[in-house]
N, C-alpha and C positions, 0 to 999 in steps of 0.2 A: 117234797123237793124232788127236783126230777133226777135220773141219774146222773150228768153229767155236773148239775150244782153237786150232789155228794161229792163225787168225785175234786171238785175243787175246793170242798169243804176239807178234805181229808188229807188232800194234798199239798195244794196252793195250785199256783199256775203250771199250767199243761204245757206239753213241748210245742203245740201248735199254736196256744195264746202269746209265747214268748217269740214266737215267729212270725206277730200279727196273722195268722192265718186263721182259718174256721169260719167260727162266727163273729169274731170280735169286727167290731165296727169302727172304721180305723180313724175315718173324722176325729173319734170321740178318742181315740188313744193319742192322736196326737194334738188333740185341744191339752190334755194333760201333758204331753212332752213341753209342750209351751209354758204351762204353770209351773213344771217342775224347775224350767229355769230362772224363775224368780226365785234367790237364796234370799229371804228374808222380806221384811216390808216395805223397807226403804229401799230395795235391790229395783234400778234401774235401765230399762234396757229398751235399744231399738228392733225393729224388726232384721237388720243384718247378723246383729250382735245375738239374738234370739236363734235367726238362721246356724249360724257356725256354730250355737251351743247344740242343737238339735237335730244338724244332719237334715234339716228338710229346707226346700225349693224357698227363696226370698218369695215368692207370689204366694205360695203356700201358707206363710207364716203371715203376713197381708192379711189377706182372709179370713185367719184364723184370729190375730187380732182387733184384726175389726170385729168380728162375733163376739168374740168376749168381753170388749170394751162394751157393745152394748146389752150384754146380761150382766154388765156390772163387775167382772171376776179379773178387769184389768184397767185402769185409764190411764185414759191420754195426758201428756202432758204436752202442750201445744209449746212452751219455750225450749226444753230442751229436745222435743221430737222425738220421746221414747214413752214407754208405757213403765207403767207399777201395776203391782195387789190393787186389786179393786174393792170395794166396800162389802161385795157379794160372797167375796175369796175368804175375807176377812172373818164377816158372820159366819159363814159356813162352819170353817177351821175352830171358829170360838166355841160354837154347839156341840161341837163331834167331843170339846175337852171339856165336856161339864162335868164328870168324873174328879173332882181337882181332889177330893179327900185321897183318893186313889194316889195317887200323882204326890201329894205332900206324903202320902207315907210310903211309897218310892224314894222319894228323894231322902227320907232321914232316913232308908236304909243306906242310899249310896254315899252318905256323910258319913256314918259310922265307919265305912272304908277308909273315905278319904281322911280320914281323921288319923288313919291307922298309918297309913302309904301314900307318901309324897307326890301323887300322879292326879290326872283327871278321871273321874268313875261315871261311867255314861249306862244309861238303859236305851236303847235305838230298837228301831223295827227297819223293816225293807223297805225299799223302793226300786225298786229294778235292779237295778247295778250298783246301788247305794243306799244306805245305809242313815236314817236322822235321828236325830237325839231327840229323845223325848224329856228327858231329863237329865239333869248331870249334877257332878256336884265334885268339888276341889276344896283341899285346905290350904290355909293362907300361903304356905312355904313351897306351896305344888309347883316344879317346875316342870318347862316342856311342853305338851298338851295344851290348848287351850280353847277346846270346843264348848260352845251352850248351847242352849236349847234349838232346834233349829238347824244347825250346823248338819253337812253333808260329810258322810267322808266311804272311800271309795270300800266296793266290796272286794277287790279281790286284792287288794292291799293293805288291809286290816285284819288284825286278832277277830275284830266281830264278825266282820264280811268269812274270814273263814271259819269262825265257829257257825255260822248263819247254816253254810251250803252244806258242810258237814253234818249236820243235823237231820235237811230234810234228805227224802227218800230216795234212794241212790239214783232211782229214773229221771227225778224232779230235779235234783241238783247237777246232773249228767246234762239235763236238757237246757237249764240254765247258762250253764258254763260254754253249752253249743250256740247258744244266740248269741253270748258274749264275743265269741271268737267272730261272728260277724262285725261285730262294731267295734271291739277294744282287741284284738289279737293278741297284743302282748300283757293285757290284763288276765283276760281268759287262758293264756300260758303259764302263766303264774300260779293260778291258782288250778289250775288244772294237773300241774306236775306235784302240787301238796294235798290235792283232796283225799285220795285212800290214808295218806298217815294220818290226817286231822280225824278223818273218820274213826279211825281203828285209835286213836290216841283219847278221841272223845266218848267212845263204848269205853274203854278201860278205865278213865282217869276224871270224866264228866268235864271238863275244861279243853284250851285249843289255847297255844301260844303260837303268836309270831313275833318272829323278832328280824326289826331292821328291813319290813319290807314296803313300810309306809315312809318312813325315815331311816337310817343307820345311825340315827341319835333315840331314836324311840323302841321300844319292844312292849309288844299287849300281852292281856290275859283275856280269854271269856268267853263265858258261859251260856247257852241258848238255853231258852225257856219256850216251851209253848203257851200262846198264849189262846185260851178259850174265845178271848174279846174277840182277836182278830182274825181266829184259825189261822195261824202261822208262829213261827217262830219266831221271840225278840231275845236280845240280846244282852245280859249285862257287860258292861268293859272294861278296860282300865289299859292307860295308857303312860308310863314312864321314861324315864332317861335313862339309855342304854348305859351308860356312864358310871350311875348309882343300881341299876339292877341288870347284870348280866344274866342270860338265860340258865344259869344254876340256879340263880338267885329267886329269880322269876315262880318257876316250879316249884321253889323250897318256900318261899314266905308270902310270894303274891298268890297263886295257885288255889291255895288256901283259904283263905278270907274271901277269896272270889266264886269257889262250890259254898261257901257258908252264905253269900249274900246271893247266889242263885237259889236256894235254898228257901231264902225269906221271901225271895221277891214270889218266889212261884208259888208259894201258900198266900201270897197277896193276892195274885192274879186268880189264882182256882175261887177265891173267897169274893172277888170282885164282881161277880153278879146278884152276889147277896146283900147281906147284912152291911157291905163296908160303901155300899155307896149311900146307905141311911145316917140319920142323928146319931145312930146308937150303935156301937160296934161290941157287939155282946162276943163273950169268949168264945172260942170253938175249937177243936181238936184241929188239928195239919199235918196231913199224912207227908212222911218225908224220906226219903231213903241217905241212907250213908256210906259211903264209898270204904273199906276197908280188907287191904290187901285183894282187891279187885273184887271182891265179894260185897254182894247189895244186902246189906241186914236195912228192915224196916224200922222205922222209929216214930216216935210223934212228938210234937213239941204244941202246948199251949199258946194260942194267940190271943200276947196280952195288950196288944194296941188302945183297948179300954181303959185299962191301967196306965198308958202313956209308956210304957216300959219297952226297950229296943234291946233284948237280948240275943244273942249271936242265935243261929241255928243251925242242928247239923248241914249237912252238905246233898242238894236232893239231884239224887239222877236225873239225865237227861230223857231215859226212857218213861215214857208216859205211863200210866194203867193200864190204858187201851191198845197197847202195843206200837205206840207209834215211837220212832229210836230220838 
């Protein structure tokens, strides 16, 4: 691998890729700004509508359409005069989730949450400025929140979006929050006047609370995990009503349940190139660390997912082995 893949292996995106600048091939970055703006399958749209989502030229977006309509990753629908997800997009996206044991046993950890706490419990990863669910999971009574699979929601006005930038490397998330300021200013403001306390609140305590800045009816909790699949950092979340959890509250009862289910998911994911994507999920040791009175004691916990059994698990730091924070 050459140095510069390391480098993005280690990091994520560089201050010059975030700038489209270097080597990045911008056709192709923003054939993707185009795809990104399809929220879902049935999300319908023209090239105007395309245009104002993405900041680029109506002729631009033309072209770029037409390309993709014919590799398949959009079509046309000639009555209403807008495009969708193409058959191409579709298969693609299907392939990348053939992991699904993974994914089901994600999801019955973020149940066990939701089971616990009235709120939506999301696992997300990045996408530039935002943030998708890869999984979610709510009990019947959850009020407030109501995102699934799929669903977008922004980074610098989210629990996740700032546990996301908190996480990576002071350069990486410095340089992120600098593109931001080009396109969202008052996004990149926001999160830019809370990045050092997220930081220094997430080395102390493993968790990132916001409260009231996605809504003044909602306040998050959550926890970034690295993940080996993606080299980068995903997210577990949780989203309630200000209402029923004020930020004592949050800290004192959500907090908690939320390092224990960072915890399991990250003995999922370190596991997740092995054994757990076969028939047979034999037992194995899970290295996990525990937050107590700000000191990291090591622990381990047995993964009994063979057995079918979903017991809680300590609380595992954000800091990695390898020294990464």
């Amino acid at each position: 691998m050459g140095r510069r893949s390391e480098r993005l292996s280690k990091q994520g995106m560089l201050a010059s890729d975030l700038a489209g600048e270097g080597d990045v091939i911008q056709v192709v970055s923003r054939a993707f700004d185009v795809l990104r703006c399809f929220e879902g399958h049935e999300a319908r749209l023209g090239n105007l509508e395309i245009s104002n989502r993405c900041g680029l030229p109506r002729s631009t977006v033309s072209r770029l359409t037409h390309t993709l309509t014919r590799m398949g990753q959009l079509v046309y629908l000639p009555r209403d005069q807008k495009y969708r997800i193409g058959p191409s997009a579709v298969a693609m996206s299907t392939s990348m989730m053939k992991g699904l044991q993974l994914r089901n046993l994600i999801r019955l950890r973020l149940q066990d949450v939701a089971e616990q706490l009235p709120g939506t419990v999301g696992f997300v990863i990045p996408d530039r400025f935002q943030l998708v669910y890869l999984e979610f999971a709510r009990a019947a009574n959850a009020l407030g929140l109501h995102e699934t699979t799929g669903s977008r929601i922004a980074m610098a006005s989210t629990a996740a979006g700032h546990a996301y930038t908190a996480a990576l490397d002071d350069d990486v998330g410095d340089a992120l929050i600098t593109e931001m300021e080009r396109e969202m200013p008052d996004s990149a403001r926001m999160l830019k006047s809370r990045i050092e306390g997220n930081r220094r609140h997430l080395r102390e305590q493993g968790y990132v609370v916001a409260c009231g800045t996605w809504s003044p009816h909602i306040n998050g909790c959550a926890v970034p995990l690295w993940s080996p699949q993606y080299q980068t950092y995903v997210v577990a979340t949780i989203g309630l009503l200000s209402a029923m959890f004020d930020e004592k509250r949050v800290h004192r009862e959500v907090a908690p349940a939320m390092v224990e289910l960072g915890a399991a998911l990250g003995g999922l994911l370190e596991g997740a190139d092995g054994d757990i994507f076969t028939n047979r999920l034999e037992r194995k040791t899970l290295p996990v660390s525990v937050h107590n009175n700000n000191k990291i004691i090591k622990a381990e916990t047995t993964n009994e997912l063979e057995a079918g059994t979903r017991r809680p698990r300590p609380a595992r730091s954000v800091r990695a082995g390898d020294g990464r924070r």
